[in-house]
C-alpha positions as CSV (number, residue, x, y, z in Angstrom):
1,X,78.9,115.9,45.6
2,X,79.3,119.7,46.2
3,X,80.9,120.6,49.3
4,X,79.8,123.5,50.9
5,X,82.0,125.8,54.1
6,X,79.8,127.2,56.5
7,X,81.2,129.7,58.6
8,X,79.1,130.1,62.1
9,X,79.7,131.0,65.3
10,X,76.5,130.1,66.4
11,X,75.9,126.1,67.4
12,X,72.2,126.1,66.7
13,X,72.5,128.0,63.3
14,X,75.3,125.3,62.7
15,X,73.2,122.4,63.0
16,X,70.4,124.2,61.5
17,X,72.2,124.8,58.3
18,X,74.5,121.9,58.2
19,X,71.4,119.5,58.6
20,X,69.6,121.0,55.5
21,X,72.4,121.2,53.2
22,X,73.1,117.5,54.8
23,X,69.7,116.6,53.4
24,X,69.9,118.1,49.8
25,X,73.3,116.0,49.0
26,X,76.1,118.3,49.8
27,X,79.1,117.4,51.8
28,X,79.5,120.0,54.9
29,X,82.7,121.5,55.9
30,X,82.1,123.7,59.7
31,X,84.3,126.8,61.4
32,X,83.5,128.4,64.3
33,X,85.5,131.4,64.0
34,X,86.3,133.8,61.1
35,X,90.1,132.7,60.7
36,X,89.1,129.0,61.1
37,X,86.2,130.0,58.1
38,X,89.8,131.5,56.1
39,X,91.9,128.6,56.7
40,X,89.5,126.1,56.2
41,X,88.6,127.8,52.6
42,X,91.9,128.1,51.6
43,X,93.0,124.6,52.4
44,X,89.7,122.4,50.9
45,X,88.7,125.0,48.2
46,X,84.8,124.1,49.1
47,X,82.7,124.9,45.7
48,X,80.3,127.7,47.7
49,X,80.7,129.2,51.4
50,X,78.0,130.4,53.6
51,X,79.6,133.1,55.4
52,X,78.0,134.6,58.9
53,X,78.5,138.1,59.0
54,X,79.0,138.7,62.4
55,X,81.9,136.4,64.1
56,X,83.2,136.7,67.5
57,X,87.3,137.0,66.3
58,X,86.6,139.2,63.2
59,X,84.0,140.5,61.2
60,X,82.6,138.7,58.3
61,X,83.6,141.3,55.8
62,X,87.2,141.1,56.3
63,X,86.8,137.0,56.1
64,X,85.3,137.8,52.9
65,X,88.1,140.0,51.8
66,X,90.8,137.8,52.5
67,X,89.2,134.7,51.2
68,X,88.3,137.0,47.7
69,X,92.2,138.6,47.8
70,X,93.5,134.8,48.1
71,X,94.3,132.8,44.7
72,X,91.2,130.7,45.2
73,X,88.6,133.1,46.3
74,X,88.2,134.8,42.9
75,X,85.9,132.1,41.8
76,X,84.0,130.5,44.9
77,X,80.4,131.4,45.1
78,X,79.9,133.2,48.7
79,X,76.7,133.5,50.3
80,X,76.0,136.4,53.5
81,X,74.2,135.1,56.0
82,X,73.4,137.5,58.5
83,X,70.8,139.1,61.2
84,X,71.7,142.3,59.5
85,X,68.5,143.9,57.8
86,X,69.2,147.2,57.2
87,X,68.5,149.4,54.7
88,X,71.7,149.0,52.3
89,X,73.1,146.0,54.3
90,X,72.2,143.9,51.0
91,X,73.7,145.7,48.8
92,X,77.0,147.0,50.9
93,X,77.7,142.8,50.9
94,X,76.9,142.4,47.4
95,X,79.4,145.2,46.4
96,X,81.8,144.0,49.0
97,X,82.0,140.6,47.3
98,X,79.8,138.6,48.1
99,X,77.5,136.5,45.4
100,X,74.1,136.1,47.4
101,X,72.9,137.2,50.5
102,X,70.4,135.3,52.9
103,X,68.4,136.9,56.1
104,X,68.3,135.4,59.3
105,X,66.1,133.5,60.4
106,X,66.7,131.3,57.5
107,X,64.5,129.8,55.2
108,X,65.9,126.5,53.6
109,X,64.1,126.5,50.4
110,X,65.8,130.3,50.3
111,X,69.0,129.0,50.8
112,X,68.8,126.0,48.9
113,X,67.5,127.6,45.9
114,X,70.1,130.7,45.9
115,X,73.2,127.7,46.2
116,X,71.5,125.8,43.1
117,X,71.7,129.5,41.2
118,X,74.9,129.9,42.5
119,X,76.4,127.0,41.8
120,X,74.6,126.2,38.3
121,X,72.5,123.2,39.5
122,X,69.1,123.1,38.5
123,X,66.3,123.2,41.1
């Protein structure tokens, strides 16, 4: 069983997400902050991380950053979540580091089928 790292500030985006990752088989690890998101990844080495964006201790970007500068991050698939919907937001993520990105609201079938790309699982 994969075990995913979703890092969310937000307790009804938690349960949302949680419950549909849950539902497709993978084991769910939570943070609430951006430095709990860093610490948790570091310690369980989770085999993708949902990352929100915006967190209320420190942006998502520099969570992403340390987590990629770490000797673990090189290799853990990290998907954006965020409200951002800029023009360029996608792509500023994607150079920053990250391997997929996801809009909010979600859309689990979305989500689910970028983590099965990600993490080389067939849908």
């Amino acid at each position: 069983m994969k075990t995913a790292l979703i890092i969310e500030d937000n307790p009804d985006n938690m349960v949302l997400i949680t419950r549909f990752l849950e539902k497709f088989g993978y084991h769910t690890l939570k943070a609430m902050t951006g430095l709990e998101g860093i610490e948790i990844a570091l310690r369980e080495k989770p085999d993708f991380i949902l990352l929100d964006i915006q967190l209320p201790d420190i942006e998502g970007t520099e969570v992403l950053k340390r987590i990629r500068d770490s000797e673990i991050g090189r290799n853990i698939p990290i998907i954006a979540v965020t409200s951002y919907a800029m023009a360029g937001d996608r792509q500023r993520l994607l150079s920053a580091g990250c391997n997929g990105y996801i809009e909010k609201p979600i859309d689990p079938e979305q989500v689910i089928s970028q983590i099965r790309e990600l993490v080389g699982e067939a849908s």
